[in-house]
N, C-alpha and C positions, 0 to 999 in steps of 0.2 A: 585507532579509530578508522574504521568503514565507512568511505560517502560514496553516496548512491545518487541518480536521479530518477524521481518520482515523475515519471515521462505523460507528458500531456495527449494524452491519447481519447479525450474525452473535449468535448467542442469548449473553448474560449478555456481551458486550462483548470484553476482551481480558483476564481478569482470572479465573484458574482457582481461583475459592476460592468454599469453600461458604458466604462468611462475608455474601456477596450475595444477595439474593433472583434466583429464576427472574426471565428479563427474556425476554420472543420478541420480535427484533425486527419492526417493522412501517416500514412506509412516510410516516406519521404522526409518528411518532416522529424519522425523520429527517432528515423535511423541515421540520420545526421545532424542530432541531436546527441545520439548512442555513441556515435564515433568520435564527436566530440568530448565527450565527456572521457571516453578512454584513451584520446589523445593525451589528455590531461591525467593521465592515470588515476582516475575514479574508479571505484570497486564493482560496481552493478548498477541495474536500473531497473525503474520496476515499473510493469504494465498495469494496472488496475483493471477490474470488472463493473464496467457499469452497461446496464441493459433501456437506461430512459432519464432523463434528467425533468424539471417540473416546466418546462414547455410557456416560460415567459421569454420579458423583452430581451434580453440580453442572450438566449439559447442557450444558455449558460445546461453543459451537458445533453447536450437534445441531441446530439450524435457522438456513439464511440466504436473506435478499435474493437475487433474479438483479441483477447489478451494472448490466448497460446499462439496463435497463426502469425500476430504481430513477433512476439520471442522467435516463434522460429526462425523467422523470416532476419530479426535481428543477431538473432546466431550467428546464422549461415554467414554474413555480413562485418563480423567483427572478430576477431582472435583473441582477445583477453576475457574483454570483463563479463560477469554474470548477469544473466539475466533472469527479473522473477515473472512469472507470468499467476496473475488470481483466477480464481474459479471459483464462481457462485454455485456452492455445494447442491441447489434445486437445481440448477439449469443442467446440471450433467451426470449421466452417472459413475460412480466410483472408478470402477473398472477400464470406462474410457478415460477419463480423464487417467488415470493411472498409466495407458498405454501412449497417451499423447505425450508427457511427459519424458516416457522411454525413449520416446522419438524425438522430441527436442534434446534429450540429454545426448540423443547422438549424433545430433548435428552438433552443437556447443560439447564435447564431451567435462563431465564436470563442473561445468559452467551454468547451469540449468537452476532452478528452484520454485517452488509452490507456493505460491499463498492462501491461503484456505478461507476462503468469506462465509460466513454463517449464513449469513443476508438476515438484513431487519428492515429493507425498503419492499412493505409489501405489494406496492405499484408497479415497482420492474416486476415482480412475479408474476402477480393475479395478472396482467397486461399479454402474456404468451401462456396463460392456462398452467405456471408451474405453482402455483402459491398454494399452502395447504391447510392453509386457515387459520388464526390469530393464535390457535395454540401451539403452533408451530415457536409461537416465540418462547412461552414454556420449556418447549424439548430441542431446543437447537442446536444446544450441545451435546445430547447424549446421542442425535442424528450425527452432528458432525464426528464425534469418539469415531462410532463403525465405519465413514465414511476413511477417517485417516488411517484406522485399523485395517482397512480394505489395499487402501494404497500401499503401505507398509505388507504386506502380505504378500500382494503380487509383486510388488517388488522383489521381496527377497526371496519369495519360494517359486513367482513365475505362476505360478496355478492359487484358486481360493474354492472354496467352496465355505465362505463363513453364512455365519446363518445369525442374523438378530431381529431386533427388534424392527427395524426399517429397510433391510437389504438380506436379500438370499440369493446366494450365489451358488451355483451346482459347477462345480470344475471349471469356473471361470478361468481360461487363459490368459494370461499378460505376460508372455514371451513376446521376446528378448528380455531377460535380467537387465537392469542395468550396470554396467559397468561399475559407474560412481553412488555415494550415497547421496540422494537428492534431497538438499533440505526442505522442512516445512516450516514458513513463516502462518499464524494465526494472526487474524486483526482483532484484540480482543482489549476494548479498556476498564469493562464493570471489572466488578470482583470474581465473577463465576467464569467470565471472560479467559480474567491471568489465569487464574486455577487454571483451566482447561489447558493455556499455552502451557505453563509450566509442567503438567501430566505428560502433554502429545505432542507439543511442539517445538521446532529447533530454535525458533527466534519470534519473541513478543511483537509486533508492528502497532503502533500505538500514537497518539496525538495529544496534544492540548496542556490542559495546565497539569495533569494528572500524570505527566512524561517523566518528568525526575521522580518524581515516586514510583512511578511502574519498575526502571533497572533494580534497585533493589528488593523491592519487593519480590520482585518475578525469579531473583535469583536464590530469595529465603524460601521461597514455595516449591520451586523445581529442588533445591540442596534435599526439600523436606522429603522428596521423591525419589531423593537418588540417583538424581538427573542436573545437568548445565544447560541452563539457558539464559541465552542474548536477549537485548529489547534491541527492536531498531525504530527510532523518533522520527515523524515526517514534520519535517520544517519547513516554515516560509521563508525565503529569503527575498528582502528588499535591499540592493542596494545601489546604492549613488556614491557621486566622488566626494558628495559630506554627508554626515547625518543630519543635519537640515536639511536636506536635499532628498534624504530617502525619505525623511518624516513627511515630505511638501507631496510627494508622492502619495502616500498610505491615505493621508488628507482626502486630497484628490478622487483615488479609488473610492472612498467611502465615501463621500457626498456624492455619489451618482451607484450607491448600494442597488440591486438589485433586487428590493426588497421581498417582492413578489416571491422570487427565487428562493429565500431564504426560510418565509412563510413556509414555499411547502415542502420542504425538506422537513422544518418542523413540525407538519403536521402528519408526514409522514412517522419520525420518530414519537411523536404524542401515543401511535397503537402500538408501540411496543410496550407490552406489559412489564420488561423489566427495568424501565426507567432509570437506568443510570447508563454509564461508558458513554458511549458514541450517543446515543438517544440524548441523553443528558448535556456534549458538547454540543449539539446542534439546535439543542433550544435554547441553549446559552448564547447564538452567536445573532448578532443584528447589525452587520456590519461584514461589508467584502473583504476586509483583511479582520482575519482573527487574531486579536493580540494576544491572546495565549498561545497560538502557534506560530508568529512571526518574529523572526529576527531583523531589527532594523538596524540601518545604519550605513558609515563608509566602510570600505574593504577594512580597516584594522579595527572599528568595533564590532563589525559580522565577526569576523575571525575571533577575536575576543570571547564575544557571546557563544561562539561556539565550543570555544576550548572550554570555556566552564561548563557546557554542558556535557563533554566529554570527560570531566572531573566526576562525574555521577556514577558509581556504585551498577555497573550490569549495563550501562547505555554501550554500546559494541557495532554501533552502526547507524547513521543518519540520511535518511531519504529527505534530499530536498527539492522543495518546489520555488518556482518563480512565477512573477507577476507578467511579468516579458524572458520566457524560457531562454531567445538566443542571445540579447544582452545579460540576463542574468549569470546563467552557466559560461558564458563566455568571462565577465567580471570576477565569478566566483574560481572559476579555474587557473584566470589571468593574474587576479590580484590579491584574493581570499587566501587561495590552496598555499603556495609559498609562505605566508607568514605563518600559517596553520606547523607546516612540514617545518620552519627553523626555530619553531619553539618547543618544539620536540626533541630536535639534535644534537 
């Protein structure tokens, strides 16, 4: 099993409760975050794209990181572990993103990876004039197909000249080859979602209750292809030095919900016409810790709960988050990772 940190690069973290102090993220912050975590010999981290958060009490997202510029800078910075960096497929075009990439992979050689966001927050778009209209939600995938077809191309031939439905390229260059093969992670939870991962991408990224069913599923759909693909699960973890203690906590956080925040996250997913995956977990959640996505407990029930989710059929990798990132990953490193590693041995 693969752990990762799902690096808080996004203002107060993942966690919509006023019960937190303001946090802006910085650069500082998570590259010694990053170094931490590879102290501990953790596999990767990963940057997220977010371009606007819903602008209540808590700030909750109201400022982030750019995802590539952060990796690089996280590269340059650390000698092992991988770093993923997203890209909101509107915000940029193919070709660049393809070449930025090249370039991270040669600072990290190897070390580098993509994640590919569809986008279904039409707010962050329509807000900088990239959004291209609710039927966008319709064809997001068959957009994203050429977009990853585009990347794969200059990748491995350096030059494109593809021509589809949404992208025409005349002799585009993307020299320097890269070196290494640069994987692509997809954040895809509906069904049309895995399809797509399992077609075009190297690893499913996925949440909620729908998590143990994505690893197998995702690796019957890709087999159907002729292809292996990974899921990687983004978890919460809460812990304390009891499970009383984490539970007093989760308590806590959710009586001072953000709820405002939560509102409009779902009424942002309410206009997506394909109403299920992601759309479907976030109208589901009323509440700053999501119990479908949280692990609670002491250091030896987290670890527990995580080994059985690491018993699941395709799971190959766990991005986790925390409520308090430097007590968490500090806990999760210190106390967590050893029992994880001697029941495996």
């Amino acid at each position: 099993m693969r752990y990762g940190v799902f690096l808080p690069t996004s203002s107060n973290g993942y966690v919509a409760s006023t019960a937190l102090p303001d946090r802006d993220p910085t650069f500082t912050e998570n590259l010694r975050l990053t170094r931490l975590a590879e102290s501990f010999g953790l596999d990767f981290v990963l940057a997220m794209v977010k371009f606007r958060g819903p602008s209540t009490e808590s700030h909750y997202w109201e400022g982030s990181l750019e995802a590539f510029t952060t990796a690089a800078g996280l590269l340059a910075a650390t000698e092992r572990i991988q770093v993923v960096a997203s890209v909101g497929i509107l915000s940029l075009n193919p070709a660049m993103t393809a070449r930025m990439a090249v370039t991270a992979n040669s600072i990290g050689p190897g070390r580098f990876a993509v994640n590919v966001v569809s986008g279904w927050n039409s707010l962050e778009y329509s807000q900088m004039g990239a959004w291209p209209g609710d039927d966008y939600f319709g064809y997001r995938y068959e957009y994203a197909r050429e977009y990853i077809e585009i990347l794969r191309e200059l990748w491995s031939e350096g030059v494109s000249s593809y021509q589809g439905t949404y992208f025409s390229l005349d002799n585009a260059s993307g020299l320097p080859r890269p070196a290494e093969h640069i994987p692509i992670l997809c954040a895809g939870a509906s069904d049309k979602g895995r399809d797509f991962t399992a077609r075009y991408g190297d690893q499913n990224l996925t949440a909620g209750a729908g998590a143990r069913d994505s690893g197998p599923d995702i690796v019957r759909r890709a087999r159907a292809y002729g292809r292996v693909v990974t899921t990687n699960v983004l978890v919460m973890l809460i812990i304390a030095d009891t499970d009383a203690e984490a539970w007093d906590r989760v308590h806590h956080l959710n009586a001072h919900t953000d709820v405002a925040a939560l509102a409009g996250r779902r009424e942002q997913s309410a206009k997506d016409t394909m109403n299920e995956g992601t759309a479907a977990a976030n109208a589901a959640q009323v509440q700053a810790i999501d119990k479908d996505r949280a692990l609670v407990g002491s250091a030896a029930t987290v670890a527990r709960l995580l080994a059985e989710l690491g018993e699941v059929e395709g799971i190959e990798s766990l991005s986790l988050q925390f409520d308090d990132f430097d007590d968490g990953l500090l806990r999760f490193g210190r106390d967590v990772l050893p029992l994880l590693r001697s029941a495996t041995e």
